[in-house]
C-alpha positions in Angstrom: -0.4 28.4 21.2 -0.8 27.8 24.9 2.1 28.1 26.9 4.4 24.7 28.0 4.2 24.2 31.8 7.5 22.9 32.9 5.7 20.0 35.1 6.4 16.7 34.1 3.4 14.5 33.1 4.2 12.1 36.1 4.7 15.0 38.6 2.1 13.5 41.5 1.6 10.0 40.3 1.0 7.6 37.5 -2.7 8.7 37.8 -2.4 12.4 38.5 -3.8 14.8 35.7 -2.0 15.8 33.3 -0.5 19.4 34.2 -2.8 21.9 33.6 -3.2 24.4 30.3 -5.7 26.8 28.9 -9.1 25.0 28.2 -10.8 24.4 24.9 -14.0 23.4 24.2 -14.1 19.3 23.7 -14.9 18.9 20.6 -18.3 17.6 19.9 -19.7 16.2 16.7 -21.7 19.2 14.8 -23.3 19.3 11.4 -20.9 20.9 9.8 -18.4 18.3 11.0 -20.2 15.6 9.6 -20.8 17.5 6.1 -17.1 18.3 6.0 -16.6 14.2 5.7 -18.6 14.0 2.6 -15.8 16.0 0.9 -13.0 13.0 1.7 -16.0 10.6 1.0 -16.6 11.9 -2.4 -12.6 11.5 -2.9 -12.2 8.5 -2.0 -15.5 7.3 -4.0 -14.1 8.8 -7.5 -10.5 7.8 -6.8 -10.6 4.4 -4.6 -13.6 2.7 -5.2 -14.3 3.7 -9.0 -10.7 1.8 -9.2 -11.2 -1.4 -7.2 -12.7 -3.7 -10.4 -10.3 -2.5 -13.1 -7.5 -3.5 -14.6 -7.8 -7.6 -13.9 -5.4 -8.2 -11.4 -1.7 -7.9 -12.3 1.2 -10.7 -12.1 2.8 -10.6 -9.2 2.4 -9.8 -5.8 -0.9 -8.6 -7.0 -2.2 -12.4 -8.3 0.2 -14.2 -5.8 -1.2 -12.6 -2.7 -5.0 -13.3 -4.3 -4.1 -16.7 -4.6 -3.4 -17.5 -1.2 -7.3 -16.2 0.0 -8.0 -18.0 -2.8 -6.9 -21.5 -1.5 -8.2 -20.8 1.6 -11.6 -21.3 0.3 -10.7 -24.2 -1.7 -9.1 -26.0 0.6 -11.1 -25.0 4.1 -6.9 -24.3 5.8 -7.0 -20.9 7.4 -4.0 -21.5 8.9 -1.8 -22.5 6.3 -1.4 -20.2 3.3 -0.6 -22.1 0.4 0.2 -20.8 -3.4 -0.7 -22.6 -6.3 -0.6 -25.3 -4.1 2.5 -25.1 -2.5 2.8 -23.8 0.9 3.5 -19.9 1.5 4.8 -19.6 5.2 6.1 -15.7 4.1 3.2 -13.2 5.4 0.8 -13.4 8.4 -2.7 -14.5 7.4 -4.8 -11.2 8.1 -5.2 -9.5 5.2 -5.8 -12.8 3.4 -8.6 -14.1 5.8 -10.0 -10.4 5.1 -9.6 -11.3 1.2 -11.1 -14.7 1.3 -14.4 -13.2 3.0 -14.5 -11.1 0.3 -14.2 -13.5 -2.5 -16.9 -15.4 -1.1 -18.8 -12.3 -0.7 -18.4 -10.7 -3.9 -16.8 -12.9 -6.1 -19.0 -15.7 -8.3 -18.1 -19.7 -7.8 -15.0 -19.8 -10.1 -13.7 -20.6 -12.5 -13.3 -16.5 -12.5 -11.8 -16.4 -16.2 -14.8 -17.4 -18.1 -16.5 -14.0 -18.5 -15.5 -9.9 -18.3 -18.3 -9.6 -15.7 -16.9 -12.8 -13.9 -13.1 -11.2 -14.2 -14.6 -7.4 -13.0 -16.2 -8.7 -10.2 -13.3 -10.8 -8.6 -11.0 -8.3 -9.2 -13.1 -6.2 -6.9 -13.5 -8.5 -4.4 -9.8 -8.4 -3.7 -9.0 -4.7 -4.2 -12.0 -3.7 -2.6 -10.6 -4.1 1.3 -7.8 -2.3 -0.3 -10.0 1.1 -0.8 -11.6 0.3 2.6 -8.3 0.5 4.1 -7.7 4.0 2.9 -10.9 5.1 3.9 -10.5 3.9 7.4 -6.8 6.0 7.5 -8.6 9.0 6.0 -11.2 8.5 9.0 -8.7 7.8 11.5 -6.4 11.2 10.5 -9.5 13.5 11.0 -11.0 11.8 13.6 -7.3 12.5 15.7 -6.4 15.6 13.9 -9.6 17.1 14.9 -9.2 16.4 18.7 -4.9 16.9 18.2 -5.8 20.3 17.1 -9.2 22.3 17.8 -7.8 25.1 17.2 -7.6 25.3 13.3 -11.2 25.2 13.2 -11.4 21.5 11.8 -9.3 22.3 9.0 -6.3 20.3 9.9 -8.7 17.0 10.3 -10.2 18.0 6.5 -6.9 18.7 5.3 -5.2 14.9 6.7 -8.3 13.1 5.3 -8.0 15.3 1.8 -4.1 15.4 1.7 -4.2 11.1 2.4 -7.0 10.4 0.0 -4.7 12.5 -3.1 -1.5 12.0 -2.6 0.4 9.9 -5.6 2.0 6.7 -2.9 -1.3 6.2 -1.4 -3.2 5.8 -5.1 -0.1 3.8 -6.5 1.0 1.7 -3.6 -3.2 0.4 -3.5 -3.1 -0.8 -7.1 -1.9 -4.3 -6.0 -2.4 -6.5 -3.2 -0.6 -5.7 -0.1 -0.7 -6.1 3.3 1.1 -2.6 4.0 -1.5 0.2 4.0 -3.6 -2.1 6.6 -0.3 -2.6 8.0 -0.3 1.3 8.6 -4.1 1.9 9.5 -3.2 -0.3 12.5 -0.2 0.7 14.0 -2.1 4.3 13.3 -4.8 3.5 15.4 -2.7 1.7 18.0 -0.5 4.9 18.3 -3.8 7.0 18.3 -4.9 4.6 21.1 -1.8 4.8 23.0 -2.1 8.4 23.3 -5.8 8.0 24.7 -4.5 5.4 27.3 -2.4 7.8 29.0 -5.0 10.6 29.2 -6.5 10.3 33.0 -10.1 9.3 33.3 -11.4 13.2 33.9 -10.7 16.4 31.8 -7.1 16.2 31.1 -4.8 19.3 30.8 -5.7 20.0 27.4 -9.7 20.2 28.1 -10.5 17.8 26.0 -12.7 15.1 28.2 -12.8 11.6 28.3 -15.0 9.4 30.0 -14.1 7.1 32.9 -14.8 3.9 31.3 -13.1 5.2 27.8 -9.9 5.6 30.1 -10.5 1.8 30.8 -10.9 0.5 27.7 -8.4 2.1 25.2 -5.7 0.5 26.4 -7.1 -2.9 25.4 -8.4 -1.0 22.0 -4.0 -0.8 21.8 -3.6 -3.9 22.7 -5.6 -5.5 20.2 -4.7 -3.1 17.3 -1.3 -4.0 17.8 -1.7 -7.2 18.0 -3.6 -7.3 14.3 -1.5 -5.3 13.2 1.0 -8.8 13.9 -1.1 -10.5 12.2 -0.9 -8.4 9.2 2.8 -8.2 8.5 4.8 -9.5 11.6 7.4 -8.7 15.0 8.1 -5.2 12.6 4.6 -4.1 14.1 6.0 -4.8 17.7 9.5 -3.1 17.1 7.9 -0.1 15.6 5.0 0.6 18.5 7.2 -0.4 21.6 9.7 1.7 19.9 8.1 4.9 19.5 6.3 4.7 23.1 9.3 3.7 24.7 11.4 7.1 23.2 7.8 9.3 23.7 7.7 7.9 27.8 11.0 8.6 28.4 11.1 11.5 26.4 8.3 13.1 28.5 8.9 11.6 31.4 6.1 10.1 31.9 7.1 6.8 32.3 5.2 6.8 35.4 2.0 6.1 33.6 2.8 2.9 32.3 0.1 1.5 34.4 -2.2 3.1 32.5 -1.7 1.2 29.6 -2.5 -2.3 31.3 0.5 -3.7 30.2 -0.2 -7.4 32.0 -3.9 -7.3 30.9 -3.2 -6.2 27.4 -1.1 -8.4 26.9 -3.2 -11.6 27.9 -5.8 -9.9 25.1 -2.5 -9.5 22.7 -1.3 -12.5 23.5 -4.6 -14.4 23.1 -4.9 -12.9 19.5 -1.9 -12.7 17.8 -0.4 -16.7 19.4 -3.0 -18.9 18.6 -2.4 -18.5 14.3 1.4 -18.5 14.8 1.3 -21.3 17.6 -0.5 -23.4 15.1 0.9 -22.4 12.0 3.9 -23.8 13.7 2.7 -27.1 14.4 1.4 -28.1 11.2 4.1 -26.7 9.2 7.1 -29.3 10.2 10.1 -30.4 8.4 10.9 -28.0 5.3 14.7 -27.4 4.1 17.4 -28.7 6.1 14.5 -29.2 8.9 13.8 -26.1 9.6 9.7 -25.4 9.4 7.5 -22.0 10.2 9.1 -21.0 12.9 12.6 -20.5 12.0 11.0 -19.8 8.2 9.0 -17.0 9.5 10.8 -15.6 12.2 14.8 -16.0 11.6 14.3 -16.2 8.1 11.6 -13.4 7.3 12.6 -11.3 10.1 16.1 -11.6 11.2 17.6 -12.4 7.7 15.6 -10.3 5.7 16.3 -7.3 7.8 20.2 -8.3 7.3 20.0 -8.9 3.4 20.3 -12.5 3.9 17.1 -13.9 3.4 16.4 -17.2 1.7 16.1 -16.9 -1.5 18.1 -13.9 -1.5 15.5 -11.8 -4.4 15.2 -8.8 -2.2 16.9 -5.1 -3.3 17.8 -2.5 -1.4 16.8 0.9 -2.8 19.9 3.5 -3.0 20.0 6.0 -0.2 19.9 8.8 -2.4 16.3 7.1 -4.2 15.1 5.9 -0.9 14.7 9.5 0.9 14.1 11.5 -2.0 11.5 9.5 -3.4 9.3 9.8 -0.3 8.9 13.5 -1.9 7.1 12.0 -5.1 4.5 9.5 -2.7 3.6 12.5 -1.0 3.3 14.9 -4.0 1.7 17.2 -4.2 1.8 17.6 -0.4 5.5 17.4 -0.1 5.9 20.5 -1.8 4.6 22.1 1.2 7.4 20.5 3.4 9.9 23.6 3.7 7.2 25.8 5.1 6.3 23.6 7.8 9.9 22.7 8.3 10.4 26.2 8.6 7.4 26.8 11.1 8.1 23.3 13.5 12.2 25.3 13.5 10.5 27.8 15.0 8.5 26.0 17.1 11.3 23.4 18.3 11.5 24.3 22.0 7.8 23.5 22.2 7.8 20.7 19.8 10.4 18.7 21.5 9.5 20.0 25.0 10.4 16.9 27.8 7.1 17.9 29.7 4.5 17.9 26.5 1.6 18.5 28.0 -1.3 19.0 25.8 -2.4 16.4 23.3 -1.8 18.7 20.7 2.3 18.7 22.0 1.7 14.7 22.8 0.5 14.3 19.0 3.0 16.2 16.8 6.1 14.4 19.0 4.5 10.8 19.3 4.1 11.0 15.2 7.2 12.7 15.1 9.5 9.7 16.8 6.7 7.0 14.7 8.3 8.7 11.6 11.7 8.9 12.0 11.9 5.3 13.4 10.5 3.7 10.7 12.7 5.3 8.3 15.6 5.2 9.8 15.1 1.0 10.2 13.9 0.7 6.4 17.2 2.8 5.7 18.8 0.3 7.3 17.2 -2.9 6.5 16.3 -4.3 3.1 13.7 -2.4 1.4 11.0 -2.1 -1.2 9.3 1.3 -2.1 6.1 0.9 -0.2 7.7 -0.4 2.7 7.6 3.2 4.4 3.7 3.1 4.1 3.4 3.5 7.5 4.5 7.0 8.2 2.6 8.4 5.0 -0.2 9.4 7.6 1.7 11.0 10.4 4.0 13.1 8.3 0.3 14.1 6.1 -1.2 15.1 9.5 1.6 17.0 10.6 2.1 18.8 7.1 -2.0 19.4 7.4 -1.4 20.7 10.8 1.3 23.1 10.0 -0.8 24.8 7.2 -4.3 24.8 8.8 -2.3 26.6 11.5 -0.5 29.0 9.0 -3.9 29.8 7.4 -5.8 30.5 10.7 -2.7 33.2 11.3 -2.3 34.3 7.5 -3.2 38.1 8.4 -0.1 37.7 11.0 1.8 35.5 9.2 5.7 36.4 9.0 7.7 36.8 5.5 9.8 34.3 6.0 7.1 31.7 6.0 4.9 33.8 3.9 7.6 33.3 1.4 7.9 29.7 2.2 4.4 28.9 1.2 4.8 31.5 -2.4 7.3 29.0 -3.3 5.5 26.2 -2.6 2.5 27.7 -4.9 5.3 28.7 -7.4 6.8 25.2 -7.9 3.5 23.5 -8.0 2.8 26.1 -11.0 5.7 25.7 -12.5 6.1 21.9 -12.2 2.4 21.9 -13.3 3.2 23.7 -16.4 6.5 21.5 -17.3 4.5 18.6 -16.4 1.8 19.7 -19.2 4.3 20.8 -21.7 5.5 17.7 -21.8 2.3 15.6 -22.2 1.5 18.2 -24.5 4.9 17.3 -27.0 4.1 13.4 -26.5 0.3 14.0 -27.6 1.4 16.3 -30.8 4.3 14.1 -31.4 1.9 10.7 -31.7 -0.9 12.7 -32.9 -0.6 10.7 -36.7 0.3 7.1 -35.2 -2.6 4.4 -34.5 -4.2 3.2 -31.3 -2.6 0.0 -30.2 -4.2 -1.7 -27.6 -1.5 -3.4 -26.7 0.8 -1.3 -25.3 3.2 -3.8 -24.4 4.6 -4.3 -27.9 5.6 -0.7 -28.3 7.4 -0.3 -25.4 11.2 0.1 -25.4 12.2 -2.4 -22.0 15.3 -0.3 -21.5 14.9 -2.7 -17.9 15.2 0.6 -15.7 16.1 -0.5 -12.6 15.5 -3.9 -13.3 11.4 -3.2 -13.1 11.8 -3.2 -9.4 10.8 0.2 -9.2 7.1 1.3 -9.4 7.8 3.5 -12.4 10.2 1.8 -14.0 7.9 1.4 -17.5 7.5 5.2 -17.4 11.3 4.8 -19.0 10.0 3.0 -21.5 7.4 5.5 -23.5 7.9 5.4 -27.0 6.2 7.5 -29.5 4.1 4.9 -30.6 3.3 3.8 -27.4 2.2 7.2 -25.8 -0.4 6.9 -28.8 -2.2 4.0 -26.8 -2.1 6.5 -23.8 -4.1 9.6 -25.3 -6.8 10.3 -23.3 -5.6 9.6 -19.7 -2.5 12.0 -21.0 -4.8 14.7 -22.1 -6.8 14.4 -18.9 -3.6 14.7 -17.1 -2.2 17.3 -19.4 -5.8 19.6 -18.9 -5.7 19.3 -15.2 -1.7 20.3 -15.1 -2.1 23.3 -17.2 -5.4 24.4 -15.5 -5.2 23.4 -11.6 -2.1 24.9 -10.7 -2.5 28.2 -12.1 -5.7 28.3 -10.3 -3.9 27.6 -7.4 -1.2 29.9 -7.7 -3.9 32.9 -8.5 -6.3 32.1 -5.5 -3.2 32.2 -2.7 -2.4 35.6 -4.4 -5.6 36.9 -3.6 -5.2 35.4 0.0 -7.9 32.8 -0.7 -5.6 29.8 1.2 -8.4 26.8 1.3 -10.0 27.2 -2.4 -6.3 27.4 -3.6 -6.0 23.7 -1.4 -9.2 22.5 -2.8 -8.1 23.4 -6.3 -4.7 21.2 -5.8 -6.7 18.3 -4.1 -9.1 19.1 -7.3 -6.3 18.5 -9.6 -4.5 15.5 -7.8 -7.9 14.0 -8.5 -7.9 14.2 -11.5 -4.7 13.3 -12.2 -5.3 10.0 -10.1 -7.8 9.1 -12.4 -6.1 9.8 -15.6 -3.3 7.0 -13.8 -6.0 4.8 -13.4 -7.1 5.0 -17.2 -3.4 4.7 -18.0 -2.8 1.5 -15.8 -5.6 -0.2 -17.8 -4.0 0.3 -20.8 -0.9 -0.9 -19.4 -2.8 -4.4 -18.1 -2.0 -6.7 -21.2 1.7 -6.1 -20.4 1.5 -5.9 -16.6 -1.5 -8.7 -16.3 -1.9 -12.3 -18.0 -5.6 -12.5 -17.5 -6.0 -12.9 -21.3 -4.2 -15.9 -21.2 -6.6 -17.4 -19.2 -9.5 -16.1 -20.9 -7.7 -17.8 -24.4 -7.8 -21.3 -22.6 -11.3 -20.8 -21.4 -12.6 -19.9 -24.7 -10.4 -23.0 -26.5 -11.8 -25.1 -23.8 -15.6 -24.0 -24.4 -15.1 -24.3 -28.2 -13.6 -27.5 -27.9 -10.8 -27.1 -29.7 -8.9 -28.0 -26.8 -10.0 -30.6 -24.1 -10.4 -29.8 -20.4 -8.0 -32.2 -19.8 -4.8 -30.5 -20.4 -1.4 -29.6 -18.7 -1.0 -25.4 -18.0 2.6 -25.0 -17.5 4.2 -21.5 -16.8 8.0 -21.1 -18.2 10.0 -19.3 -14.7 8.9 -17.8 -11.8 5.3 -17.9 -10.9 5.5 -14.3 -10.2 5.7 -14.1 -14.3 2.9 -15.0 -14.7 0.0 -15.4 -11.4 -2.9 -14.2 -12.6 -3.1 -17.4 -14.7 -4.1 -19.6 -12.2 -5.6 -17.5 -10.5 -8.2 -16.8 -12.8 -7.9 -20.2 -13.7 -8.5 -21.4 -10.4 -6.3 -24.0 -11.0 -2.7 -25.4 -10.1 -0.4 -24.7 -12.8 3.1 -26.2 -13.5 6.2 -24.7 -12.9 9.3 -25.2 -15.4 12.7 -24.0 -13.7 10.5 -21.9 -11.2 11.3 -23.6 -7.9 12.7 -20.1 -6.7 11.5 -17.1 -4.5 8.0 -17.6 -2.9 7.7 -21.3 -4.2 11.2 -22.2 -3.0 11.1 -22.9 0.8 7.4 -24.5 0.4 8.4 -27.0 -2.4 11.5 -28.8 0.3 7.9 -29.8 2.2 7.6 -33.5 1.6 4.1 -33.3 0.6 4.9 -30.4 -2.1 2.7 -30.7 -5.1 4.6 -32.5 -8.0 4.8 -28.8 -10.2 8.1 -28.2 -10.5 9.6 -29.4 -14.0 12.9 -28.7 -15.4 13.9 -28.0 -19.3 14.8 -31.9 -19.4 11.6 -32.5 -18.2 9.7 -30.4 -20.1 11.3 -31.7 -23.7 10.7 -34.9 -22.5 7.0 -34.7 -21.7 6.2 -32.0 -24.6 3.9 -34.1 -27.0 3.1 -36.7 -25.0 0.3 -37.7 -23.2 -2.5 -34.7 -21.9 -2.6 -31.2 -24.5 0.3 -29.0 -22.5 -0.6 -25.3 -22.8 2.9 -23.4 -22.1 3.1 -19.7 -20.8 6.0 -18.0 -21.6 7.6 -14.7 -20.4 9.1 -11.8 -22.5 12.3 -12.8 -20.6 12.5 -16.2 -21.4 11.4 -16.2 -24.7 14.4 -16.9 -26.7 15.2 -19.3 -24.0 11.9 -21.7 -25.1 12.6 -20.8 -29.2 15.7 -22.7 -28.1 14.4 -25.6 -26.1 11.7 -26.4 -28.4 11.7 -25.1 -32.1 9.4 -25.9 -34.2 7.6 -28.3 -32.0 5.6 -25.3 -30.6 2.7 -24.3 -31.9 1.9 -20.5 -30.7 -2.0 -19.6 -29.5 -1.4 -15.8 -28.6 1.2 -13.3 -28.1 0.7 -10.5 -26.2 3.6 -7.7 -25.2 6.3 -10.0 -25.7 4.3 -13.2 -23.7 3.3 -15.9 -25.4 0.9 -18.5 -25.2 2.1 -22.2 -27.0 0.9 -25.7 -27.5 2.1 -28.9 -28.0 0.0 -30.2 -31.1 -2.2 -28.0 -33.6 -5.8 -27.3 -32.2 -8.7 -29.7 -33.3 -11.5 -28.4 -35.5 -14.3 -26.5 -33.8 
């Protein structure tokens, strides 16, 4: 570790080199470099993009979000995101524009329900930019890691790319439709560019060169990450870069440099992105509840409220504290099992780590990701909060954790006992938590080994309602015997790579052999990932209604129903969005003027969708065929309402499809 000169960076002036330090050799793209990417390639091919057509889309966010590209190219408004017709002022348009290109792209002329192939192929159309995403952070964390830290022979870049691409919140948190990985690929890259902006325009202290005309332009590169990065999920973009560069400047003292960034340039080119949607968005988005349109809908209401708890429609949780930190140690497994010994190795380092006169990019790197970090989840401790909403810092605390261990392997003959002991444990509890882990699939395989494989998964399940299903496991709760028999072969996958990989692992640190023993957990997470996949298809008829809208297409083709009928969704839209979308079709809404759909329906020109019970009873019979979806919640609810007036078309884990008259003879 080269030694910390105690001159600030802004010791001459704002464009004096940085203080000087022992020189490395730049690092230069070699052969081996690029053949180390086809490792993280290969990952992300069998894990990402293997995963991008199934299961259908799921209810939701998932089919919500899909919806709104989806209008876009129905309706020609890129400006105005609307949902099942009804306007959706919530999100910034980005990663829907991005969507919409690739339903047009990939995606055949709808309506998308009428065949598997049709279903497969705009599924991957949306999910698809999803696994792009994650690429692009896997690229982005070796790209930096390999100039933060030259030292570890490229291991630390392999290691980000490899630690990113299997770690259990980065798979789970891409299964559905939102905007918060690309969210965190771009305030990554705008940090990343940040820290390029402030390097002078000739070999900095660190000896790592940069052009003269790279100097010039990666502070505009900043300048229009960021302001994507607005585009894709709001001001928490702004509060979250100006933030951590704000603490890092003055931390370093190098406030001095600001210039560098050309802050009144950049933000003409920031400006001239990120306005223009919002200014118009504003405009054409006039008189909603009580007056208030887009602006005060998006920015008091989205922002201000939603950060307080107050938002309107107040449906948002807030996770426990306790469940909010600890949980971060289950997105990041099996990485975060390596936390104490790089905990233990950055105590060590502290003095160095949190020097006021970092002067190396390496120093620059570790605090700049450092003070990222801890902002975000201090505000998401703070504010309201869903699980995925710490996305963001899943790639700086993976690059540091990558880091710390490429380091502690390059010095493994020298290594101390405390941190030799540090990283035994961590090889210990991923055998032993390995070997509980396949015990236990092991009893749920042996224990269903006599019951029958129901594809439907949904009607075995126990709903014990485990945290109200706001939690991304919350179904895991709900295994029964019979259930786990529908789940045999992604459990014995799972249960052959638990008993196998980690012992592997724990026998080839033993023998000192550090990066096959990483390899063989990265190996295993693989697998593992997959066997979720597997698993999450199985769990689609309970999780998706895409069958519902395969039912109407094939009662429409066979003409036992006509194609001019009423679809009406019992609740929330959220129950059930993959209808219409697959459809392609508006839908009606009975009591479902709530969450998303509430603040677009006070819009004067709202779509007439939203039905009560009284309206429902009333118009049941009459007129066009109605074809009724109806939640597992509100079941009894519509046994109630309607009797024996019903007439049921399919049920499937606890939903149910109904008509108002019997179905005409094929």
């Amino acid at each position: 570790m080269s030694a910390i000169h105690p001159t600030p960076l802004h010791a001459n002036s704002p464009s004096a080199p940085l203080p000087s330090s022992p020189r490395l050799r730049p690092p230069t793209p070699t052969l081996r470099s690029r053949l180390l990417l086809l490792i993280p390639f290969s990952l992300w091919l069998i894990i990402f993009v293997s995963a991008a057509a199934t299961p259908p889309l799921l209810d939701d966010a998932d089919s919500t979000h899909a919806q709104a590209a989806q209008s876009m190219l129905a309706t020609g408004d890129w400006v105005t995101l609307h949902v099942n017709g009804v306007r959706y002022l919530e999100k910034p348009p980005l990663p829907y524009w991005i969507t919409a290109i690739s339903l047009k792209l990939f995606a055949p002329a709808p309506p998308y329900a009428a065949r598997a192939q049709a279903v497969r192929s705009s599924t991957f159309a949306v999910h698809f930019h999803l696994a792009l995403t994650v690429l692009g952070l896997a690229l982005l964390g070796f790209a930096w890691a390999r100039r933060a830290f030259p030292s570890t022979n490229q291991h630390a870049a392999l290691y980000t790319a490899i630690f990113l691409l299997t770690s259990a919140g980065v798979f789970l948190f891409t299964r559905v439709f939102i905007p918060d990985a690309l969210l965190s690929l771009l305030l990554a890259f705008t940090l990343y560019a940040f820290l390029r902006s402030l390097q002078p325009p000739r070999e900095p202290a660190s000896g790592l060169r940069q052009s003269p005309l790279a100097s010039r332009v990666w502070p505009y590169i900043m300048w229009l990450s960021l302001a994507l990065a607005v585009l894709t999920k709001g001001l928490v973009a702004i509060a979250f870069v100006f933030g951590t560069a704000i603490i890092f400047l003055y931390w370093t003292r190098s406030y001095p440099l600001w210039r560098r960034l050309r802050p009144f340039t950049g933000f003409l080119l920031f400006f001239a992105v990120a306005a223009p949607w919002h200014i118009l968005a504003g405009l054409r988005n006039t008189g909603g509840a009580n007056g208030h349109g887009f602006f005060w809908f998006y920015f008091i209401n989205e922002h201000v409220l939603r950060f307080l708890g107050r938002r309107i429609p107040r449906d948002y949780n807030k996770l426990p504290g306790y469940l909010y930190w600890s949980l971060h140690l289950v997105w990041l497994f099996p990485w975060s099992l390596f936390a104490p010994a790089a905990l233990i190795a950055a105590w060590r380092r502290r003095a160095e780590l949190l020097s006021r006169t970092a002067d190396s990019f390496r120093s620059q790197t570790i605090l700049l990701l450092l003070i990222f970090s801890a902002l975000v989840l201090v505000f998401f401790s703070i504010s309201t909060n869903q699980e995925y909403y710490t996305f963001p810092v899943y790639l700086p605390l993976l690059m540091l954790l990558a880091a710390a261990l490429a380091s502690m392997e390059s010095a493994a003959p020298s290594l101390d006992p405390t941190l030799r002991r540090a990283l035994n444990f961590a090889f210990a509890a991923y055998a032993t938590l390995g070997l509980g882990i396949a015990i236990a699939l092991a009893y749920g395989l042996w224990s269903s080994r006599n019951l029958p494989f129901v594809p439907d998964i949904g009607d075995l399940l126990a709903h014990r309602d485990v945290g109200g299903y706001t939690l991304s496991m919350s179904h895991f709760f709900d295994l029964t015997g019979p259930s786990f028999a529908a789940l045999r072969l992604p459990a014995a996958l799972a249960m052959a790579a638990f008993l196998i990989g980690p012992a592997i692992a724990w026998i080839l640190h033993s023998r000192g052999r550090f990066r096959p023993a990483i390899f063989t957990i990265a190996a295993t997470s693989t697998v593992f990932l997959v066997a979720a996949h597997i698993a999450l298809v199985r769990f689609n008829p309970m999780l998706s209604s895409v069958n519902f809208a395969r039912t109407i297409f094939k009662l429409e083709r066979s003409g036992q129903i006509s194609s001019n009928n009423i679809v009406l969704l019992f609740g929330d839209q959220a129950f059930g969005s993959s209808i219409p979308f697959y459809l392609d079709r508006r839908v009606d809404l009975v009591n479902g003027r709530t969450t998303s759909m509430y603040f677009g329906s006070t819009f004067p020109d709202a779509p007439p969708i939203f039905l009560t019970s009284a309206d429902l009873l009333s118009q049941w019979g009459r007129g066009p065929r109605k074809l009724l979806f109806v939640p597992m919640d509100h079941r009894a609810e519509v046994d109630q309402l309607l009797g024996n007036r019903q007439f049921i078309l399919q049920q499937t884990s606890g939903k149910a499809l109904v008509t108002d008259r019997p179905l005409r003879q094929p």
